[in-house]
C-alpha positions in Angstrom: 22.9 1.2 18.9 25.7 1.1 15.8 25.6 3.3 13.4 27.1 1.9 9.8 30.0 4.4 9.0 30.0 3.4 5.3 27.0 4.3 4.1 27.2 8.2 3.1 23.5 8.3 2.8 22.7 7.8 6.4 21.9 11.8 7.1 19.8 12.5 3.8 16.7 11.8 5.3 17.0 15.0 8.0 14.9 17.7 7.6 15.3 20.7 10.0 12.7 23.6 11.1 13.5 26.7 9.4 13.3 29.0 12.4 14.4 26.6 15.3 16.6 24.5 13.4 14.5 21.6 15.1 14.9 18.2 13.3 11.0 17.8 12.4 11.4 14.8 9.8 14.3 11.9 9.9 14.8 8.9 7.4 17.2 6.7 8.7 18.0 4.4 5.9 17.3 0.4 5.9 20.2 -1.2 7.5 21.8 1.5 8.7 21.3 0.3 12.3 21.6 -2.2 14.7 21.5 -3.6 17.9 19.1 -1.9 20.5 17.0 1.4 20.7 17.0 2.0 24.4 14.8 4.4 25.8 17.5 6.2 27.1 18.6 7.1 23.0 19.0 10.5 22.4 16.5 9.4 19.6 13.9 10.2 21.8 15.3 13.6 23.3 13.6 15.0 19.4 10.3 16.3 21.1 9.9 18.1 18.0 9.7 15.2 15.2 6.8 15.4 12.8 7.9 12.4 10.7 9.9 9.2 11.7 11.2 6.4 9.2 13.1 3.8 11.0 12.2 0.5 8.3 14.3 -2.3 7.7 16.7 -1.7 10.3 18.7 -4.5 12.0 17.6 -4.1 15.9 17.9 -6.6 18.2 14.6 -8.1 19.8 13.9 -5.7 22.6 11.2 -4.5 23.3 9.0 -1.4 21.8 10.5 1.4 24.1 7.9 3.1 25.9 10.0 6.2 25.0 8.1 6.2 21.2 5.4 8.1 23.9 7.4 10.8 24.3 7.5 11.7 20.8 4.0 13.8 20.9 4.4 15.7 17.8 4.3 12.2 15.9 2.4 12.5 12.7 4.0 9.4 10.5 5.3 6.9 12.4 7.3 4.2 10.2 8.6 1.1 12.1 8.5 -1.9 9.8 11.6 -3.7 9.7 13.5 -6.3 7.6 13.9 -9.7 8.3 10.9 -10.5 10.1 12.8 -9.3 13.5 11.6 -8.5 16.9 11.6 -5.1 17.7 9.1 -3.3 15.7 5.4 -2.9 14.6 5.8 -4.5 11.5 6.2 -8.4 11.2 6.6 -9.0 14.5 5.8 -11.0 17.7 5.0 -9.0 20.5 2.2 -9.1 22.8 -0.9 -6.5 22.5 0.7 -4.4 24.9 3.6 -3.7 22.6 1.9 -1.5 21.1 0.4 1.0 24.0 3.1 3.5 23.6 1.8 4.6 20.0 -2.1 5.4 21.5 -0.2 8.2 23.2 0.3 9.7 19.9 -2.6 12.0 19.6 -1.4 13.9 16.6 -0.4 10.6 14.6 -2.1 10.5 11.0 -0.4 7.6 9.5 0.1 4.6 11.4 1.1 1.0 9.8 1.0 -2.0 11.9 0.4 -4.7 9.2 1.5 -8.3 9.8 1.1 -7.5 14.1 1.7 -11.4 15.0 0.5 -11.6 18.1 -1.0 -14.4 20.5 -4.9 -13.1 20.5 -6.8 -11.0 18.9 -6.4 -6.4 18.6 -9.3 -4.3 20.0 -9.9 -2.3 17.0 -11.1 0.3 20.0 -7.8 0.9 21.0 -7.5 3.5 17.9 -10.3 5.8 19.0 -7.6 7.9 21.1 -6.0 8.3 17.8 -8.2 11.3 16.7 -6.2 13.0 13.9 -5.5 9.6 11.8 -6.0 9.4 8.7 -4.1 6.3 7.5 -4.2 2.8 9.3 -2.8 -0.1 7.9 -3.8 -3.6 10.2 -3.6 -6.3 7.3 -3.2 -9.3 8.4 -3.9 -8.9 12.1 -6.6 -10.2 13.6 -9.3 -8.5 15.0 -11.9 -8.6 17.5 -14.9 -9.8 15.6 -16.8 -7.7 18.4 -14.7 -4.9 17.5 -15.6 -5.1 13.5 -19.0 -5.9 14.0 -20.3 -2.8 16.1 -20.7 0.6 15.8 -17.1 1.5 17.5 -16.0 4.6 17.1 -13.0 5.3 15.2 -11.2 8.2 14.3 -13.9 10.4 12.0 -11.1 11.7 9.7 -10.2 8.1 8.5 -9.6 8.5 4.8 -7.5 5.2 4.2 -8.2 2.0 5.9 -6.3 -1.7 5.1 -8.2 -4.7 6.8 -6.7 -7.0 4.3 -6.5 -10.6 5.9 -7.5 -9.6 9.3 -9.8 -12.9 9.5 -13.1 -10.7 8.9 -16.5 -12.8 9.1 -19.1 -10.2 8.7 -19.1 -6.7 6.7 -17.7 -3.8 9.7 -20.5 -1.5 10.4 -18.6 1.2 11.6 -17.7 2.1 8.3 -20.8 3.4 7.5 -20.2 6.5 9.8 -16.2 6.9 8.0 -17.8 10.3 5.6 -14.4 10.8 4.5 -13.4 7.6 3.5 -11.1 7.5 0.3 -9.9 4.4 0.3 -11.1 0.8 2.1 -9.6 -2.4 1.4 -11.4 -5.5 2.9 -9.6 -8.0 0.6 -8.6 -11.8 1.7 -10.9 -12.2 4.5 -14.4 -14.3 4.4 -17.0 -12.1 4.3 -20.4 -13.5 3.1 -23.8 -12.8 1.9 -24.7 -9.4 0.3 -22.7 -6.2 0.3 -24.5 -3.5 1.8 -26.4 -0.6 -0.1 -24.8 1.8 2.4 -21.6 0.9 1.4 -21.8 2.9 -2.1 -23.7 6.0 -0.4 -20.2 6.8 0.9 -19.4 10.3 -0.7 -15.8 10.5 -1.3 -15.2 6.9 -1.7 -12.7 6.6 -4.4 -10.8 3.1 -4.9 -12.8 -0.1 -2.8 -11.0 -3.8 -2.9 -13.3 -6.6 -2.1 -11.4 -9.2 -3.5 -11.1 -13.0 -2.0 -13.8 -12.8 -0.3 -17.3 -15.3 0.0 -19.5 -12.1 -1.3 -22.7 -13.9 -3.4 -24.5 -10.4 -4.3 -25.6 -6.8 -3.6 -28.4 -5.3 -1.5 -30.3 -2.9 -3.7 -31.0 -2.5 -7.3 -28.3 -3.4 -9.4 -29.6 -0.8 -11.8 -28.6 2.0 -9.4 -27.0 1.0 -6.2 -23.2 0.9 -7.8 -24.1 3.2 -10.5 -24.5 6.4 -8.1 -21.1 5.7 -6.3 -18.3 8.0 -6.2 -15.9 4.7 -6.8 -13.7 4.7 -9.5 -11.4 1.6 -8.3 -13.0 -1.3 -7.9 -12.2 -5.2 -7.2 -14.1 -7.8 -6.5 -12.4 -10.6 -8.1 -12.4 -14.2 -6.7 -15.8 -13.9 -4.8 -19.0 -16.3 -5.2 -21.3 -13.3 -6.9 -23.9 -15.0 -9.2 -27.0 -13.8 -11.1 -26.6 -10.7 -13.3 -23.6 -8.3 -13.6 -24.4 -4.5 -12.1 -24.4 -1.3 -13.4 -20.9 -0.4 -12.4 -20.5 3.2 -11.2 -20.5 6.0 -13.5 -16.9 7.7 -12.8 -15.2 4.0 -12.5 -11.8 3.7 -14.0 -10.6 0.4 -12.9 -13.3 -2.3 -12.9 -12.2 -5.9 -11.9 -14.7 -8.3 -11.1 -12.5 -12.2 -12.6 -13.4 -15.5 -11.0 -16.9 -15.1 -10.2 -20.3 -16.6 -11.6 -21.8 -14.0 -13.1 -24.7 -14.9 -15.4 -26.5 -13.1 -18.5 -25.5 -10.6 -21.1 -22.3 -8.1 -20.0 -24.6 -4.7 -19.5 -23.9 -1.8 -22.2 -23.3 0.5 -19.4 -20.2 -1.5 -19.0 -18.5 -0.7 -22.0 -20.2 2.8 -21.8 -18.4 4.1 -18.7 -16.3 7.0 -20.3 -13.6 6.7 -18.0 -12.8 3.2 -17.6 -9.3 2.1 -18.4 -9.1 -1.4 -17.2 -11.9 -4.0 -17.4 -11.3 -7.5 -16.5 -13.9 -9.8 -16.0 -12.7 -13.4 -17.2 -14.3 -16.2 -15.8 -17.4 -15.8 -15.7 -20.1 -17.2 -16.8 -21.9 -14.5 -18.8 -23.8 -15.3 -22.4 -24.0 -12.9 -25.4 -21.5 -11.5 -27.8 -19.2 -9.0 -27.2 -20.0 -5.4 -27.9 -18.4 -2.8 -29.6 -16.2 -0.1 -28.3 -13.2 -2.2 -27.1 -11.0 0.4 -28.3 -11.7 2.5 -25.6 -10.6 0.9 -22.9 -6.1 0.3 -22.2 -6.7 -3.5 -20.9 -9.5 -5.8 -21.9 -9.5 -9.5 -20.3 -12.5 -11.6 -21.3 -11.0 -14.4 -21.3 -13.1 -17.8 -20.3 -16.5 -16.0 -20.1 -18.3 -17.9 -22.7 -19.0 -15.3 -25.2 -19.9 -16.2 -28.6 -20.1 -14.7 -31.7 -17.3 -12.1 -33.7 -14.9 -9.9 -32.5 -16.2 -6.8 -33.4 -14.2 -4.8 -36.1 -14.3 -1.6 -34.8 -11.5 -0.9 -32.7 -11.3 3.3 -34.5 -8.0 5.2 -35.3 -6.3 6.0 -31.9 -7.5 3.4 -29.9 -6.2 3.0 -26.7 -6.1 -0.6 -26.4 -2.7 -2.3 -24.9 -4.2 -5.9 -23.8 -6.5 -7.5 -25.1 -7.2 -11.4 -23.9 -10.8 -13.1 -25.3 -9.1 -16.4 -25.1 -11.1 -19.5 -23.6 -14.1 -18.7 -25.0 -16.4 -19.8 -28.2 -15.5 -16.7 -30.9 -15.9 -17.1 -34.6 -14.9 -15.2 -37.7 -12.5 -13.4 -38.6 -9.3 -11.3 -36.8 -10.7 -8.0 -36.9 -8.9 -6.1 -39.4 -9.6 -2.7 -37.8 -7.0 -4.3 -34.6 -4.4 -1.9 -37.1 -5.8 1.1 -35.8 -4.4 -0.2 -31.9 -0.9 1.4 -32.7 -0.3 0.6 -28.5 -1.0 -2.6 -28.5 1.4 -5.1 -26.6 -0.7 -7.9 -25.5 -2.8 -9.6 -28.0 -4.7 -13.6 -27.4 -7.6 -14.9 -29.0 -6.1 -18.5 -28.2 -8.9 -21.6 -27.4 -11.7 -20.3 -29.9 -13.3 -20.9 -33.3 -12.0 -18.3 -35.8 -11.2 -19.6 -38.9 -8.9 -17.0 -40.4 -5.3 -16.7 -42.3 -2.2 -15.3 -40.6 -2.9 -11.8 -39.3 0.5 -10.7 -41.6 -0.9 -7.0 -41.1 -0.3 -7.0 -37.8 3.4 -6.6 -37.9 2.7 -2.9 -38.7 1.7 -2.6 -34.9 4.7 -0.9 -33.5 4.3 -2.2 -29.8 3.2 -5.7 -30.3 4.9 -8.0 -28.2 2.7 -10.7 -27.8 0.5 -12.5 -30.0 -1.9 -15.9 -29.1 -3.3 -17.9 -31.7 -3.2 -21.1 -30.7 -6.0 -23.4 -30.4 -8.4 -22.0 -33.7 -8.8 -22.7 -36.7 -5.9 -20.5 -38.6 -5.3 -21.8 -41.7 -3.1 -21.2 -44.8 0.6 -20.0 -45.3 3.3 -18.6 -42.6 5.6 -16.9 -44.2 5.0 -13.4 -45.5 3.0 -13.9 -48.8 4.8 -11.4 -50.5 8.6 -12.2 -50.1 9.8 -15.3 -48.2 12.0 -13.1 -45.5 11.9 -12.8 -42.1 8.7 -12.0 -40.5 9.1 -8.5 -39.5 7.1 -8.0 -36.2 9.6 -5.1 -34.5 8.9 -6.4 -31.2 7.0 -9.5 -30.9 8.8 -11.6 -28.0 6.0 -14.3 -27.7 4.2 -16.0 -30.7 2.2 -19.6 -30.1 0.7 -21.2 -33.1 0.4 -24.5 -31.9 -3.1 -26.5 -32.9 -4.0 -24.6 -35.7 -4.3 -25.4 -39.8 -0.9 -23.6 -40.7 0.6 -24.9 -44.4 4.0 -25.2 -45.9 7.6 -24.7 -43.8 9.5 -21.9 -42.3 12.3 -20.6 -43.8 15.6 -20.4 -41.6 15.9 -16.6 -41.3 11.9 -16.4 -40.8 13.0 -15.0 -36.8 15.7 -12.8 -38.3 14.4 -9.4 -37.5 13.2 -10.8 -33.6 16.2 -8.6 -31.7 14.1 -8.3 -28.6 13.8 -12.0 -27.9 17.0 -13.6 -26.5 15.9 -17.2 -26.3 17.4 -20.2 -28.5 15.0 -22.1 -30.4 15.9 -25.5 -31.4 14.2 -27.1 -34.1 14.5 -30.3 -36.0 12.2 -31.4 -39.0 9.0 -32.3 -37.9 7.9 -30.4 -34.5 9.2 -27.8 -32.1 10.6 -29.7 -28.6 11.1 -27.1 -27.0 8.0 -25.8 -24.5 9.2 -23.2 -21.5 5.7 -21.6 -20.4 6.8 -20.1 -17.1 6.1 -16.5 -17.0 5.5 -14.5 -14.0 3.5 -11.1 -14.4 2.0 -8.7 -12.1 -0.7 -6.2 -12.3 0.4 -2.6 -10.9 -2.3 0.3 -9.9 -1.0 3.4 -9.0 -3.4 4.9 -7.5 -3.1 8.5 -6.3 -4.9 10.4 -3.9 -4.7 14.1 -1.8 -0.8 14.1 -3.2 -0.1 10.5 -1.8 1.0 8.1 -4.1 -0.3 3.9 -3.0 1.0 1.4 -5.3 -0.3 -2.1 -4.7 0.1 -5.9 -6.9 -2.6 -8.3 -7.6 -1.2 -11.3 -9.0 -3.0 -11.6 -12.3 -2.5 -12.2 -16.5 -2.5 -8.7 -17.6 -0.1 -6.2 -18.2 0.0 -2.6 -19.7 4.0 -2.7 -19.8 5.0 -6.4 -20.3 8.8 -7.2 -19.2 11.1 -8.2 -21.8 10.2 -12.2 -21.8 10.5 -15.3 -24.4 8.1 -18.0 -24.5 8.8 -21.0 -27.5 5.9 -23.4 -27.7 4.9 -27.0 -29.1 3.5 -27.0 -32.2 1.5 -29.6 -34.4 2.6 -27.4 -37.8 5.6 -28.3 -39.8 8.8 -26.4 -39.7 12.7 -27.5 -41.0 16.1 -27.2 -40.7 17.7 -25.6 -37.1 17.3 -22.0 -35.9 19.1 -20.5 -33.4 18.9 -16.6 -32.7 
């Protein structure tokens, strides 16, 4: 094994014991090694290591040396690598066997050994020797439908459990003897039919991901199966749920339920939940208006679920609100005015509706606005400021679309002047915009964070509480002259 000489960080990551001077906890920094971890390496000689990191090292493709067995005192054991290369838990190619040195680890707690590629199936059994675990991470590996589908035992202490693509048919019924369970994510498998009532009777369940699965509904009352669960994270986007939306659970804080076919009116309780930050459930097919009390909530996506009537003007002083997207739908009225009282506001779209209103000029006293949507409605009148032909004075804004509306008059040349967070040219010649760049990529970050343990996970969706400094210039059917270029 080489050690690179040049990197001066390569011993930060050692902790010692106090009184023995024992190395219980080593970091070896990605890329800091190379070529192969015999089981002869004095590596192995550290009987007393609590906590090993060896990820995205450059070993060669040996095997997993037997000698990991020795390390007893194991209680995180980090081996994913970079590069997709052979020698490790993590993205690799090794047979099931590779991985019998690590059930010798009776003390492990966290164990990750996502992306196993081997030629058959893993025996989620195997981990019942594991007793003190707490974290296992097996997304996509596949499992023993056997194994998922019986009442295995598996370490009682399990608190965090990834089976995220792991090729899942039926809902695991071992989970319903997992008490401590904090965290369980089932996402991208193809699970069908109902989701057990059980399921929300677990007591310390915190954050659940059901996402991308083939889910069509919920055993129970939807009255009060969710709405006595201890779950305050919850996704089950891009399912096949139809019928009417459930009483979501009282603590919840996240609440993502996009790409579905849910039916009826959105339930009060939804927008009654004192905690919940995030609410997303665009595209949908739900009826009704929407209800008041937007403002409470940081991100708000509605967008395609066939809501009708007014946006309701009662967003109070303070609101929290940050993104707000009711595009795609069948909206009428006006803007609401009381949107001023959203001093955090970044993300605004009401594009695709009916509202037949003037230029929202107000809104350039939002401080954080960096996006605004207003395409495709029926927005009528002036452009420019109505006081002063000057620049139009939005601090931030870094995306505006106003194509396919009822905008008058031109633009004068400086009407961009005061735009110094957008770096894009805009070329413009009398008649239309030519330009059209619509490629932006954004990603939704949770953080959640749990017994000091900090999980940070992406879903790839249209919603944002901090958006990334980005330029967007649109077609347009309104009228502008001259050429501006800032």
């Amino acid at each position: 094994m080489v050690v690179r000489s040049d990197d001066i960080n390569f011993f930060s990551g050692v902790v010692c014991d106090n009184t023995t001077g024992a190395v219980t906890f080593l970091e070896l920094p990605g890329g800091c090694l190379r070529g192969t971890l015999r089981p002869n390496s004095s590596l192995f000689e550290l009987s007393h290591l609590r906590h090993l990191n060896l990820c995205f090292n450059n070993f060669d493709s040996s095997p997993l040396s037997s000698a990991f067995g020795q390390l007893k005192n194991l209680e995180v054991l980090l081996l994913s690598s970079a590069f997709g290369q052979l020698k490790n838990l993590e993205n690799n190619h090794f047979e099931a066997k590779i991985i019998d040195p690590i059930f010798k680890l009776v003390n492990l707690e966290y164990l990750s050994l996502s992306s196993l590629n081997i030629s058959h199936m893993v025996d989620l059994t195997l981990f019942s020797s594991l007793r003190s675990l707490s974290y296992l991470h097996l997304s996509r590996t596949s499992l023993t439908p056997w194994s998922v589908n019986s009442d295995i035992k598996v370490p009682k202490d399990m608190e965090i459990l990834i089976l995220s693509g792991c090729n899942i048919s039926e809902f695991p019924r071992f989970l319903k003897s997992l008490k401590k369970l904090l965290f369980l994510d089932l996402s991208n498998n193809r699970i069908k039919g109902d989701i057990p009532d059980w399921l929300w009777s677990l007591p310390l369940l915190v954050s659940l991901d059901l996402h991308n699965n083939s889910f069509t509904g919920f055993k129970g009352s939807l009255d009060h199966v969710l709405a006595n669960s201890s779950v305050q994270i919850l996704d089950i986007a891009s399912n096949s749920f139809k019928g009417s939306f459930p009483n979501p659970p009282v603590s919840i804080i996240n609440l993502a339920a996009w790409n579905n076919s849910f039916t009826g009116e959105i339930p009060l309780s939804v927008y009654n939940r004192s905690a919940l930050d995030l609410l997303d459930l665009s595209y949908n097919n739900f009826t009704g208006s929407i209800p008041p009390c937007m403002g409470n909530f940081t991100i708000v996506n509605l967008q395609k679920t066939k809501l009708e009537g007014n946006i309701p003007d009662e967003f109070c002083s303070g609101a929290l609100t940050q993104t707000f997207d009711v595009g795609y739908n069948k909206l009428t009225g006006k803007l609401p005015r009381s949107l001023l009282n959203c001093s955090l506001l970044r993300f605004l779209s009401v594009h695709h509706n009916r509202i037949n209103d003037s230029f929202p000029f107000s809104l350039k006293a939002l401080p954080n606005l960096k996006v605004l949507i207003l395409r495709s409605n029926r927005f009528c009148g002036p452009i420019s400021p109505p006081d002063e032909q000057g620049p139009l004075a939005f601090p931030k804004l870094q995306i505006l679309e106003l194509s396919h509306n009822r905008f008058t008059e031109t633009l004068p040349t400086n009407y961009f002047a005061n735009w110094s967070a957008t770096s894009a040219k805009i070329m413009m010649k009398i008649g239309y915009i030519w330009e059209f760049i619509c490629m932006i990529g954004l990603a939704m970050k949770i953080r959640w964070i749990c017994n000091t343990k900090v999980y940070t996970w992406s879903k790839e969706k249209f919603l944002l509480s901090t958006l990334p400094l980005i330029s967007l210039i649109t077609n347009s059917k309104e009228r502008f002259e001259n050429l501006l270029v800032f």
